[in-house]
C-alpha positions in Angstrom: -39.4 9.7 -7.6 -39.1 6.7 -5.4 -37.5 4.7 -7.8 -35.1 7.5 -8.4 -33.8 7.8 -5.1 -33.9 3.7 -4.8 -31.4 3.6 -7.3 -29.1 6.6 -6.2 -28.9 4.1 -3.1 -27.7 1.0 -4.9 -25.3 3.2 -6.4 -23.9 4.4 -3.3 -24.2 0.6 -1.9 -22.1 -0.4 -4.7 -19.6 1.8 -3.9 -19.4 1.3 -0.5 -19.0 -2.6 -0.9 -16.3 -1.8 -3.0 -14.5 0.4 -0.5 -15.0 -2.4 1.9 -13.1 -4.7 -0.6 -10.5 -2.4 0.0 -10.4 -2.5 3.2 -10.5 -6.0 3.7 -7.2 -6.2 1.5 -5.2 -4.6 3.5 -2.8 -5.9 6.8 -3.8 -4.2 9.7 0.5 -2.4 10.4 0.6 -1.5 14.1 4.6 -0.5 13.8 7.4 1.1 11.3 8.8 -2.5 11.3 5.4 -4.2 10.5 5.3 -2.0 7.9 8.9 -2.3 6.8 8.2 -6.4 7.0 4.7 -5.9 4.9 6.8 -4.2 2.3 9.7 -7.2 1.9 7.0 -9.8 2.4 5.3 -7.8 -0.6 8.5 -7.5 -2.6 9.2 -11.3 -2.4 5.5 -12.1 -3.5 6.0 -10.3 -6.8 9.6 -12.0 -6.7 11.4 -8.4 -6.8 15.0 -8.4 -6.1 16.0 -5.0 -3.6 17.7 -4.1 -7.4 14.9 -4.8 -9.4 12.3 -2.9 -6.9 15.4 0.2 -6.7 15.5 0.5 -10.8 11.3 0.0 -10.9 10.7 2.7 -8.6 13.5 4.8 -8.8 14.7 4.6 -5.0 18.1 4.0 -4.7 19.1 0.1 -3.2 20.5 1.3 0.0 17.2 3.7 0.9 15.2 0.4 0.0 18.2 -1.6 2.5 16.8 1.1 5.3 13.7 0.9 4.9 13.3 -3.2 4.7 15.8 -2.6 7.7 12.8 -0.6 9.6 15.4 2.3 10.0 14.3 5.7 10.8 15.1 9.1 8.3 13.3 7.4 5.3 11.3 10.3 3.6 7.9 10.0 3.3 7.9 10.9 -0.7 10.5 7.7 -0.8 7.7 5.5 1.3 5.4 6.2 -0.9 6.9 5.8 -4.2 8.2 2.3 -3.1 4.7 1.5 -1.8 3.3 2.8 -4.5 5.5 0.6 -6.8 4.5 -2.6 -5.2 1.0 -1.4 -5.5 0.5 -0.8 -1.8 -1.4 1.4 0.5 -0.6 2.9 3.3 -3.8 4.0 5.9 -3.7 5.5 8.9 -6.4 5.8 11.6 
């Protein structure tokens, strides 16, 4: 019995220092224009041209120009398709 539930908690300890991992990979975005700055700094890492990262995630070039750009009216479906794209979260808290 007491080994039983021992292991049912390393499971869930496992799992929990993997959500940590997580955690600890993303940037801490305090602003729309952190987060529009995370997102080219990401871009350029994977060295994605604004047309290359428009034709991978279907976004057109000048939504991606707005949203580098920090401008406001960018859809939230568009945010997260580009973010998702570039294999980036987004958290809020």
């Amino acid at each position: 019995m007491i080994d039983k539930e021992l292991n049912v908690i390393q499971i869930k300890f496992r799992e929990m220092e993997e959500q940590l991992k997580l955690y600890k990979k993303l940037e801490q975005i305090r602003s729309v224009d952190e987060l529009s700055e995370s997102i080219r700094k990401e871009r350029r890492k994977q060295h994605l041209t604004l047309k290359d990262l428009a034709e991978l995630s279907g976004i057109s070039y000048g939504t991606l120009v707005k949203l580098e750009g920090g401008e406001e009216g960018i859809s939230l479906k568009n945010l997260k398709q580009v973010l998702r794209t570039l294999g980036m979260g987004l958290w809020t808290g």
